[in-house]
C-alpha positions as CSV (number, residue, x, y, z in Angstrom):
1,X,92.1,19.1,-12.3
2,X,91.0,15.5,-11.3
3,X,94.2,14.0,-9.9
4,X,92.8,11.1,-8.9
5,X,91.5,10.3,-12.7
6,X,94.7,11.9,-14.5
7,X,96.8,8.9,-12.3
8,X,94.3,6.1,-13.3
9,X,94.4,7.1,-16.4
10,X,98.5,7.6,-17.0
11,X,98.6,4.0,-15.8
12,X,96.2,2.8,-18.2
13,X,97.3,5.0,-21.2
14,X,98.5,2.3,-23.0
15,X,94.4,2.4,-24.0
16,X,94.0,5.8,-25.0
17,X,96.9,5.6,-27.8
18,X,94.5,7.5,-30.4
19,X,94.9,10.6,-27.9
20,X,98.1,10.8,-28.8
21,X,99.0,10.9,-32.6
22,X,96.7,11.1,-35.9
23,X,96.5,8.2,-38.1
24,X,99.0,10.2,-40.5
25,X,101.3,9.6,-37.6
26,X,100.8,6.3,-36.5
27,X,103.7,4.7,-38.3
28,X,107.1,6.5,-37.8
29,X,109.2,5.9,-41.0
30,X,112.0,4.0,-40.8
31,X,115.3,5.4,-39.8
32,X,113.1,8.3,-37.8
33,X,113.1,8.5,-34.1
34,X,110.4,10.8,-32.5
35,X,111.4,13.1,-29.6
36,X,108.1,13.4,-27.3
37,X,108.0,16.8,-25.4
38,X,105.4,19.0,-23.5
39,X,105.8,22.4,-24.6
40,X,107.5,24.4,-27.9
41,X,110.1,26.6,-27.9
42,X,109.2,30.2,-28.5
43,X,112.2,30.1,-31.1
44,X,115.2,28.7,-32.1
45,X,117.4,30.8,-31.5
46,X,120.7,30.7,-29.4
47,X,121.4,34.1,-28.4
48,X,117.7,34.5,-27.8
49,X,115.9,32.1,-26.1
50,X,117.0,30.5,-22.5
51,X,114.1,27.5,-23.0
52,X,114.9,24.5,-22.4
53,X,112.9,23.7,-25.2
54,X,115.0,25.4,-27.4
55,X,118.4,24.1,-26.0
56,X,117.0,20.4,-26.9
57,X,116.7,21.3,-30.3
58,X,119.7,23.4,-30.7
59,X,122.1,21.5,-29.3
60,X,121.5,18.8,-32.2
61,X,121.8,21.5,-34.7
62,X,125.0,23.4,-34.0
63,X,127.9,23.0,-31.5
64,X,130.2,24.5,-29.5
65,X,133.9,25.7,-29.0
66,X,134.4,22.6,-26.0
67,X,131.6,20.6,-24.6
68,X,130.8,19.0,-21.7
69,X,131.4,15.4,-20.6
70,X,128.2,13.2,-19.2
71,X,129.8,13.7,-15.2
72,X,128.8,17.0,-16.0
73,X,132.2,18.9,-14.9
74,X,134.9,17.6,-17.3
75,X,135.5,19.7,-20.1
76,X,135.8,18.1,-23.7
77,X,136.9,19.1,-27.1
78,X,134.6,20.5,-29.6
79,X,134.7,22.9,-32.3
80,X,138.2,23.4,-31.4
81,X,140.5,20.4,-31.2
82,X,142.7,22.4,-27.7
83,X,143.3,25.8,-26.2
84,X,145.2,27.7,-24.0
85,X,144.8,29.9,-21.5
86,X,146.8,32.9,-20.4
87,X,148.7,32.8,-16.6
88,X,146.3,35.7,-16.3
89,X,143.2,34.0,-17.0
90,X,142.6,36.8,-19.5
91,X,143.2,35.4,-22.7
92,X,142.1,32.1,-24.6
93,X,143.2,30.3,-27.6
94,X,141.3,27.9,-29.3
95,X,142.3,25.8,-32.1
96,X,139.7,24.8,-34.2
97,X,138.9,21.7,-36.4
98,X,139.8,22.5,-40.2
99,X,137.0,19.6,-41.2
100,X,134.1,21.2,-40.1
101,X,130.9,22.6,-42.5
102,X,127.5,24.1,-42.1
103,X,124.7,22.0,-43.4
104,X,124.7,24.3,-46.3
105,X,128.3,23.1,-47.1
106,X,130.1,26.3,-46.1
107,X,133.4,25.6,-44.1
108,X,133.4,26.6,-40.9
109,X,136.9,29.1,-39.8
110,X,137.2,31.6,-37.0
111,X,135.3,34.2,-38.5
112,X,132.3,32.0,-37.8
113,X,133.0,32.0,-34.1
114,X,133.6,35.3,-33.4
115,X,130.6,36.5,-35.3
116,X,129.0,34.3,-33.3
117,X,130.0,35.2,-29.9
118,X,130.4,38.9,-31.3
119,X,126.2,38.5,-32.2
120,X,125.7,37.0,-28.8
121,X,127.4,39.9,-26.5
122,X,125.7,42.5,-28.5
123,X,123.7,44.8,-26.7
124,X,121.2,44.9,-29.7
125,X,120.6,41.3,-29.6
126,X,119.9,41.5,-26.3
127,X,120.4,37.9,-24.8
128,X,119.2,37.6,-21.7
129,X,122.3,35.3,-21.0
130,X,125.1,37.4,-22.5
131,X,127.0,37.5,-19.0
132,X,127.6,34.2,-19.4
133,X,130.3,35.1,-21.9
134,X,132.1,36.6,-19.3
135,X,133.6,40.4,-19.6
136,X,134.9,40.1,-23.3
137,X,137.4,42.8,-24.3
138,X,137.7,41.4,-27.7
139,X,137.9,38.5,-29.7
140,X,139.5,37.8,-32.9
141,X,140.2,35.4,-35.7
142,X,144.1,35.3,-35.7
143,X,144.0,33.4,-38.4
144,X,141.7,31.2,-40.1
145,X,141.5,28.2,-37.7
146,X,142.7,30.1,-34.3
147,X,140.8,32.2,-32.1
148,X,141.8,35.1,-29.3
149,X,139.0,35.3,-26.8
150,X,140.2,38.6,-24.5
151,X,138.4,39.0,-20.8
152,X,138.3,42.1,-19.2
153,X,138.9,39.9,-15.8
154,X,139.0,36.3,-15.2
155,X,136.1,34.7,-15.6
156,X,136.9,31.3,-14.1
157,X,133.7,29.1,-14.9
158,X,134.1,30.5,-18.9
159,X,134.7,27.0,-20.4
160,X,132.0,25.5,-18.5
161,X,130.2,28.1,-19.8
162,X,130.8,27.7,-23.4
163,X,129.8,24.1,-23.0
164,X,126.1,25.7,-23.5
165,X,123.7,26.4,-25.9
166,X,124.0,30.2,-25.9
167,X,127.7,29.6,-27.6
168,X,126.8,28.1,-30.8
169,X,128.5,28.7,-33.5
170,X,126.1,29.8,-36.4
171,X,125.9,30.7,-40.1
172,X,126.5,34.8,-40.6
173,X,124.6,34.7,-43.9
174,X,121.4,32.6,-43.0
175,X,121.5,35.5,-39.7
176,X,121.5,38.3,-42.2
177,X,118.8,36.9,-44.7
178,X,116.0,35.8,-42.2
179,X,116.7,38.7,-39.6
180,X,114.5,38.4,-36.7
181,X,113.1,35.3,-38.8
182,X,116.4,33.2,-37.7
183,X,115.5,30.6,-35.5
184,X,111.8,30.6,-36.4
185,X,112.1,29.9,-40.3
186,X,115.3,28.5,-40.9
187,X,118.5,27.6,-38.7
188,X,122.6,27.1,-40.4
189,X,124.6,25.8,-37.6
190,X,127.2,22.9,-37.8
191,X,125.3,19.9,-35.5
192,X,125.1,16.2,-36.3
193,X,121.2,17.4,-37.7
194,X,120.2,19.9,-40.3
195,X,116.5,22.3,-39.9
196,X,114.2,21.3,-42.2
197,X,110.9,22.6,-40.5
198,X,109.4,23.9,-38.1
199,X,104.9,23.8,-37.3
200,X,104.6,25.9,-33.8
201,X,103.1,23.9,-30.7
202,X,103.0,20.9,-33.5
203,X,106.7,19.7,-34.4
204,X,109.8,20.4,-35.7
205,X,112.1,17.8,-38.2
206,X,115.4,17.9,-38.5
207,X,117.4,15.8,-41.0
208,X,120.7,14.0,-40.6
209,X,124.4,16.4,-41.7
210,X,125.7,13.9,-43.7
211,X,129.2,15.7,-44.0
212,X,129.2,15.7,-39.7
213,X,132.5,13.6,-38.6
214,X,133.4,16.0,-35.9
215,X,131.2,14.8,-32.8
216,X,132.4,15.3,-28.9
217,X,134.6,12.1,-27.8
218,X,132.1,12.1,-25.4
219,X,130.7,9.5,-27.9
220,X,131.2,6.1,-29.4
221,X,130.0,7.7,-32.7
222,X,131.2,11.2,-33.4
223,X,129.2,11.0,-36.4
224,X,127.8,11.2,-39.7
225,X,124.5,10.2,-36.9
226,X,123.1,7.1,-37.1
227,X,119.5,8.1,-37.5
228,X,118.2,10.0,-40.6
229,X,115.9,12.2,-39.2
230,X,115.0,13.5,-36.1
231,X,111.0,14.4,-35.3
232,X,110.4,16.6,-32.0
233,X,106.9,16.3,-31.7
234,X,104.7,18.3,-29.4
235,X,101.9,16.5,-27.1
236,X,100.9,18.6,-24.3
237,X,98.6,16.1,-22.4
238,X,100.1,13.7,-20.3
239,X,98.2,10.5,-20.7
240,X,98.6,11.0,-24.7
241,X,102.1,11.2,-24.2
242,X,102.4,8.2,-21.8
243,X,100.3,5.9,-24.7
244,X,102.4,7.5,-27.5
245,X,105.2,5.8,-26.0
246,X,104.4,3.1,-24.6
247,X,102.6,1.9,-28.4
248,X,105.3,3.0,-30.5
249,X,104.3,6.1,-31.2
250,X,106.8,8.0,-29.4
251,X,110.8,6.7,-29.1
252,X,112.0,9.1,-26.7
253,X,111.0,11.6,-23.9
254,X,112.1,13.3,-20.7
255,X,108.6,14.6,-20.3
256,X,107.4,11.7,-18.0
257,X,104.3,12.4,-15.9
258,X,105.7,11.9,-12.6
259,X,102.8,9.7,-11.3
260,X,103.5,7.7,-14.1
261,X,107.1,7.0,-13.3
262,X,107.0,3.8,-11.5
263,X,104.5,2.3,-14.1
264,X,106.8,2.9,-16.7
265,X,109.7,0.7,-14.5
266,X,107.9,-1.9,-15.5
267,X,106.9,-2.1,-19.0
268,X,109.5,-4.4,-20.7
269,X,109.6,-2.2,-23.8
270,X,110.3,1.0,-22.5
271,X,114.0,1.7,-21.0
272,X,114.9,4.8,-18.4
273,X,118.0,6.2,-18.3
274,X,118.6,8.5,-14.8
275,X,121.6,11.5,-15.1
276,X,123.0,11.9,-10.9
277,X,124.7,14.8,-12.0
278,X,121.8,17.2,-12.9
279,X,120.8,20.2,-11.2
280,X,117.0,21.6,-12.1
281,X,114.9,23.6,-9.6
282,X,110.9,24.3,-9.6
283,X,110.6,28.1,-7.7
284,X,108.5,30.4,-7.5
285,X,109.4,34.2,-7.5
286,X,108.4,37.3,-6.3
287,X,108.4,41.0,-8.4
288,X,109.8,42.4,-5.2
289,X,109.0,45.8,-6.1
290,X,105.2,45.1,-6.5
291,X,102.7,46.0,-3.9
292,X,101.8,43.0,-1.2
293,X,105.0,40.5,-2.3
294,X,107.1,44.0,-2.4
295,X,106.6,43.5,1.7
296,X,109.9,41.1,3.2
297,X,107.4,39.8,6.1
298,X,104.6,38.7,3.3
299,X,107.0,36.7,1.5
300,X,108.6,35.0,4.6
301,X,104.8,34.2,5.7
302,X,104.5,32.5,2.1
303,X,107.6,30.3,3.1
304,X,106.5,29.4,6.3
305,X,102.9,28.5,4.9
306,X,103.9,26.0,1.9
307,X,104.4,22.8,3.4
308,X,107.6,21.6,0.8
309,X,107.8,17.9,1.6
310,X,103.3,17.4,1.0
311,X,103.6,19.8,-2.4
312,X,106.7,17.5,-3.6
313,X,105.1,14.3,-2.5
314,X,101.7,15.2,-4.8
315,X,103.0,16.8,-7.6
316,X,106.0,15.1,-8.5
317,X,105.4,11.5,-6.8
318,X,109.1,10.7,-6.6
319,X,110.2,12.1,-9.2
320,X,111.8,15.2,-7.5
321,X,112.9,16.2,-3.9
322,X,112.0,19.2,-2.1
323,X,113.9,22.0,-1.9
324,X,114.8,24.8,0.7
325,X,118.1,26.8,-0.5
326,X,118.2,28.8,-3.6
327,X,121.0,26.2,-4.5
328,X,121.5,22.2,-4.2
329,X,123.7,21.7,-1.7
330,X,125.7,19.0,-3.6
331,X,126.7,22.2,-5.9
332,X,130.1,23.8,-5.9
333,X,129.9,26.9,-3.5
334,X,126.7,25.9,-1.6
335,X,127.0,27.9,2.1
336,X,125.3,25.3,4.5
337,X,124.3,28.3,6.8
338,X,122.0,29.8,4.4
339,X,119.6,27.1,4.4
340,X,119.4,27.6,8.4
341,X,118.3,31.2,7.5
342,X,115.1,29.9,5.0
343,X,112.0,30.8,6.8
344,X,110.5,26.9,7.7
345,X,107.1,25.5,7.6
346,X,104.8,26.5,10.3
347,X,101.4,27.8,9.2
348,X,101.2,29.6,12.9
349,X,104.6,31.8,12.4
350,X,103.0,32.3,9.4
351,X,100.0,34.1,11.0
352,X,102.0,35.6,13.8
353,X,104.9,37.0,10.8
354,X,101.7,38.6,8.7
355,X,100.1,39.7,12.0
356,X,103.0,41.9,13.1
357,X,103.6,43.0,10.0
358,X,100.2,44.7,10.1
359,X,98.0,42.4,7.9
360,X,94.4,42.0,9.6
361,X,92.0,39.2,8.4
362,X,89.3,40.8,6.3
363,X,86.1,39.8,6.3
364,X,86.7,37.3,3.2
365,X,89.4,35.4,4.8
366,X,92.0,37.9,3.1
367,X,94.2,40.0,5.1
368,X,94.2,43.7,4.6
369,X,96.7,46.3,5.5
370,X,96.5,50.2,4.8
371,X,93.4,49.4,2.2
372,X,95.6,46.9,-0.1
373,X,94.2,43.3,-0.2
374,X,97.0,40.2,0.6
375,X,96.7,39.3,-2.8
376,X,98.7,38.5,-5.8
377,X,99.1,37.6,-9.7
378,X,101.3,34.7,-10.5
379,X,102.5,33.9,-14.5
380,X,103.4,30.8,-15.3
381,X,103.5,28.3,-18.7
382,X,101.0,25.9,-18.9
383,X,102.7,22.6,-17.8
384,X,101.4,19.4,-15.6
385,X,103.6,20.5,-12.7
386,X,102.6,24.4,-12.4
387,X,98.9,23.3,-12.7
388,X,99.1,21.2,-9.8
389,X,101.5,23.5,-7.3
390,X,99.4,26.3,-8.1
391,X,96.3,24.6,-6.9
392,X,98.0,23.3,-3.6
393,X,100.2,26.6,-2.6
394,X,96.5,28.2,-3.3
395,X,94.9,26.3,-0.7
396,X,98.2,26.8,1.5
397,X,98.5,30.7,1.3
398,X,94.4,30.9,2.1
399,X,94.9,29.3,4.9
400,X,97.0,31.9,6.7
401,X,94.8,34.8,4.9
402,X,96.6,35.2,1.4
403,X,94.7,35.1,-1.8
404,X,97.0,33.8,-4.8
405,X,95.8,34.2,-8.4
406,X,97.2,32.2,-11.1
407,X,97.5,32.7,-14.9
408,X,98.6,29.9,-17.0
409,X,99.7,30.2,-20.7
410,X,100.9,28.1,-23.9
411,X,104.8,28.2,-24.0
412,X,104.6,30.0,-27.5
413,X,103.2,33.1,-25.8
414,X,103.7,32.7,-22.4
415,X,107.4,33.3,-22.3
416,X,106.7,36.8,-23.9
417,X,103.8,37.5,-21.3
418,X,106.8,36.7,-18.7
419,X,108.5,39.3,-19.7
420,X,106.1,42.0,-19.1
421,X,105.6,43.3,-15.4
422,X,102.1,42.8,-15.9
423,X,102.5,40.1,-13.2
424,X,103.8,40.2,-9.0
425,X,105.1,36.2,-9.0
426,X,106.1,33.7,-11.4
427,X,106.3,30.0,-11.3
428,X,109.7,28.6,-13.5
429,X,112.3,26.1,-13.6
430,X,115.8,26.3,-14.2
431,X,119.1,24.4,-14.9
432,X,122.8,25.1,-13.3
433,X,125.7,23.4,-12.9
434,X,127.5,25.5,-9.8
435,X,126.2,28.3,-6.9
436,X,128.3,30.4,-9.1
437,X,126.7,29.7,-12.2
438,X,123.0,30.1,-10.2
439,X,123.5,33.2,-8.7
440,X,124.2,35.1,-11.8
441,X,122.0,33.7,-14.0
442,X,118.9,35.0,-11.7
443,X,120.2,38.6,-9.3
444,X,122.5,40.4,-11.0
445,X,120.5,43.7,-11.7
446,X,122.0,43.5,-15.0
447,X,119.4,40.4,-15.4
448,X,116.5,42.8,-15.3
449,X,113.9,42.3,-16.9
450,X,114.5,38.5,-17.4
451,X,115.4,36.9,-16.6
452,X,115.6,38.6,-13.4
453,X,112.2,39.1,-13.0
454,X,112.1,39.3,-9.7
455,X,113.7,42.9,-10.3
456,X,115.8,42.8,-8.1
457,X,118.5,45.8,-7.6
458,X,120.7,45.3,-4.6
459,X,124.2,47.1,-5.3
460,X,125.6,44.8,-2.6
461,X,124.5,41.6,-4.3
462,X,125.9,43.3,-7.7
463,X,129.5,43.7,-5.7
464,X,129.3,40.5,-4.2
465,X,128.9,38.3,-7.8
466,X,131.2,40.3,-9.4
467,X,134.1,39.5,-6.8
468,X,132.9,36.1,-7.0
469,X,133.4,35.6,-11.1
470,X,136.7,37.7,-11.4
471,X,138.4,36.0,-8.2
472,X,141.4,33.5,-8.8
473,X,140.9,32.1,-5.5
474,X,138.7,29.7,-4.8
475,X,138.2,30.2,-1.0
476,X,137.4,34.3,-2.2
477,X,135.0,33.2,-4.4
478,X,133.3,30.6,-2.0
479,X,132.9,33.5,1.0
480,X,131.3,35.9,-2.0
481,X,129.0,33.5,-3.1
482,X,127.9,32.5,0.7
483,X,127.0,36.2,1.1
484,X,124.8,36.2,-1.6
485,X,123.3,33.0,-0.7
486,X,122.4,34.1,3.3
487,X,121.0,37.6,1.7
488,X,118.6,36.1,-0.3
489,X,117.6,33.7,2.5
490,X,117.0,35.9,4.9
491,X,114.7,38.3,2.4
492,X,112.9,35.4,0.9
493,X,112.3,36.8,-3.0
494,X,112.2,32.8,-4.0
495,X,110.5,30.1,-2.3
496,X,111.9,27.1,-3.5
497,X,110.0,24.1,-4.1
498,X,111.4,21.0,-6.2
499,X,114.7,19.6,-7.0
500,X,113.5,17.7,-10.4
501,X,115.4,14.6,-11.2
502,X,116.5,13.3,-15.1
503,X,114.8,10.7,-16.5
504,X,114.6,9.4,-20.2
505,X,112.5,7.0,-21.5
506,X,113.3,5.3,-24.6
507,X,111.6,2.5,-26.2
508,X,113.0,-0.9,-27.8
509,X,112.5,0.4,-31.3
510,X,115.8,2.5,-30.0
511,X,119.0,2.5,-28.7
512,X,121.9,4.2,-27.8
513,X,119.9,6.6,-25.3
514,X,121.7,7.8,-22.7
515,X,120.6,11.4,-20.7
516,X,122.9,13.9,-20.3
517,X,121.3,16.8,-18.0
518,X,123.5,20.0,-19.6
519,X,121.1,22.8,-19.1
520,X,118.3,20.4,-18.2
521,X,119.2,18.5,-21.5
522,X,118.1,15.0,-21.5
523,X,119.2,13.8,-24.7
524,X,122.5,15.7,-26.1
525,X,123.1,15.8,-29.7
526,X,121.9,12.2,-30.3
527,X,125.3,10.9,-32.1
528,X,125.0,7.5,-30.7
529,X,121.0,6.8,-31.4
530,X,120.1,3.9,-33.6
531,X,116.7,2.3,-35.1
532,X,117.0,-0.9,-34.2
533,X,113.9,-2.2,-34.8
């Protein structure tokens, strides 16, 4: 990739506005606000799909039993009005709303919810995220408007955990009549908008719930929404993006070339709102039980051969800051000693870690060692940012003898070909709100296949997460998580590269945009959007 063109021609995109839509699209329809994003969803599905993608999308469509406030830590009201929970931290109640409908006009009760949560622990359904349930013994309608959530053990980040996408309350019969088809041709949840349809890698519409009244107070609006219809359209190149909005094409995105962010400071008719409570990080990982990146010493080498602070600077030109840890460090839980433990640059420990491992320079300028080439197969989707790191950490890794190859795909079929093990490394993102929350989203062996992909096993690591979710002490919970974090610093399955930061940019045709940040969210739910123009 020209980077040198691809900037010049971000901050002239204004230009190439016929990149970006066909004339069919050139005039949004009033009472319409178009969502801008770089990649689809592979579905639509909560219990299903951990995309951000699809969080975007769902999160306007259905809700949840509490939500989570914009500070990113203070848990609201949602689906249920208040709840209790047991001295134990076993048991909670939830009291639901009694005004709530699907956007078929079926009233929502507590069968709803537990079918919901019932689908989502399900070992058939096979949610790569249904520890983040917590241990459920059992939960139960007691009645038509209260619910009985049982734990096995404490979970003590549950609520924040409910706050996501993955807890959505959803329609039972539209589940049973598409069947593997939910999510990809149709959607019944409760949310402020309504599926109406869905063109893969093109867009999806949704239309305004005209019964909603039952919005987070989170908002100024808790609904019907102000806007009619919602258009998430798909526009993978960056410079059509960039025109798209900035002619009126587009109303909103978080999908903001980063060398494009200062230009867009200054154009009067766009708007940027920022979210300091956001935690999203760019790694790469490492099938640890695949030959060359299987070897401790190789992936150390990688470490000490990336240079962190020039990849951040080129790829995401301010936009992002690098990172070391397998956590932010303003997190809850971060162990400050682990980051002493990362491997740091130095291209000549590098060489001196691969040399005593045993891998000699070959005659190509890739190491060997017992006939197996220093080289690997990374997976990743096809995004601006993966493009660009994967070109750099190439021309990093050669330099100290290691030969990276890269595979890039469309987001519709890439996250299925990153669930295979056809790959050794992966390049990803991913959202968390706590060290906790982190840690056992990504090396649990439980996680295997994905989205541990890494494959990592380690029965100490197991032990150590579950003392940290079931302990009622915080200081217990702290030292757990501090293990886990110095373990995996010390055998190096990640390198960490970018600390991504929220922006959303809005146009004066809108307003009422303000970014959130749950789950890498940048707009939630929309409630308070208006046309103004």
């Amino acid at each position: 990739m020209n980077w040198t063109f691809l900037r010049r021609s971000l901050l002239g995109a204004a230009a190439l506005a016929g990149l970006a839509v066909t004339a069919a699209e050139a005039q949004t329809p009033r009472n319409t606000v178009v969502f801008l994003r770089e990649i689809d969803a592979d579905r639509y599905d909560p219990h299903r799909s951990t995309a951000r993608a699809t969080g975007e999308v769902i999160t306007m469509m259905s809700d949840t039993l509490v939500t989570m406030d914009f500070d990113g830590r203070t848990i609201r009201p949602g689906l249920a009005e208040r709840w209790e929970v047991s001295p134990d931290g076993r048991l909670y109640t939830f009291h639901l709303r009694r005004d709530v409908t699907f956007c078929d006009g079926r009233p929502m009760t507590a069968e709803d919810v537990v079918f919901s949560i019932r689908r989502w622990i399900d070992p058939a359904t096979r949610s790569p995220v249904a520890w983040r349930a917590g241990s459920v013994k059992e939960i139960r309608a007691r009645d038509s408007h209260t619910v009985e959530y049982e734990l096995n053990a404490p979970f003590s980040e549950l609520l924040s955990q409910l706050t996501l996408f993955f807890a959505s309350v959803i329609d039972r019969n539209t589940v049973e009549r598409l069947g593997e088809n939910f999510g990809a041709q149709g959607f019944n949840g409760t949310g402020p908008f309504c599926w109406v349809s869905w063109t893969p890698r093109s867009e999806l519409v949704l239309q305004r719930h005209p019964n909603y009244r039952w919005g987070p107070p989170i908002f100024e609006n808790r609904g019907p929404a102000h806007v009619e219809r919602i258009v998430w359209r798909v526009i993978p190149e960056p410079t059509a993006r960039l025109a798209a909005m900035q002619t009126g094409q587009g109303d909103v995105t978080q999908y903001i070339p980063p060398v494009a962010l200062e230009s867009l400071r200054r154009i009067p008719t766009v708007t940027l709102s920022t979210q300091p409570n956001y935690f999203w990080d760019f790694f790469m990982g490492f099938k640890v039980d695949k030959p060359v990146v299987s070897d401790r010493a190789v992936r150390r080498a990688i470490h000490q051969a990336v240079d962190r602070e020039a990849l951040v600077r080129a790829v995401w030109f301010g936009s992002a800051v690098p990172a070391r840890n397998i956590v932010n460090s303003n997190t809850l839980d971060y162990d400050a000693e682990s980051e002493r433990l990362v491997p740091a640059f130095d291209p000549a420990a590098a060489q001196r870690t691969l040399d005593e491992a045993g891998w000699r320079m070959g005659p190509d300028g890739v190491r060997v060692k017992d006939g197996q080439r220093a080289s690997f197969l990374v997976y990743g989707l096809t995004t601006l940012e993966n493009q660009r790191q994967a070109e750099i950490i190439q021309q990093m890794l050669r330099r100290v003898g290691i030969e990276m190859r890269v595979q890039l795909f469309d987001a519709t079929v890439g996250w299925g070909r990153l669930a295979t093990q056809e790959f050794d490394a992966f390049f990803l993102s991913y959202p968390y709100f706590s060290a906790g929350d982190a840690l056992n989203l990504y090396w649990h062996s439980r996680a295997r296949p994905t989205p541990n992909r890494m494959n990592w096993n380690n029965p100490q690591t197991d032990a150590w997460l579950e003392e940290a979710r079931s302990a009622t002490d915080p200081q217990v919970r702290a030292r757990a998580l501090a293990n886990v974090q110095r373990q995996l610093a010390e055998e190096a399955p990640w390198l960490t590269i970018a600390r991504e930061q929220l922006f959303v940019a809005s146009s004066n045709r809108v307003s009422g945009v303000r970014a959130h940040g749950l789950y890498g969210i940048g707009v939630y739910k929309g409630l308070d959007i208006r046309v103004v123009r």
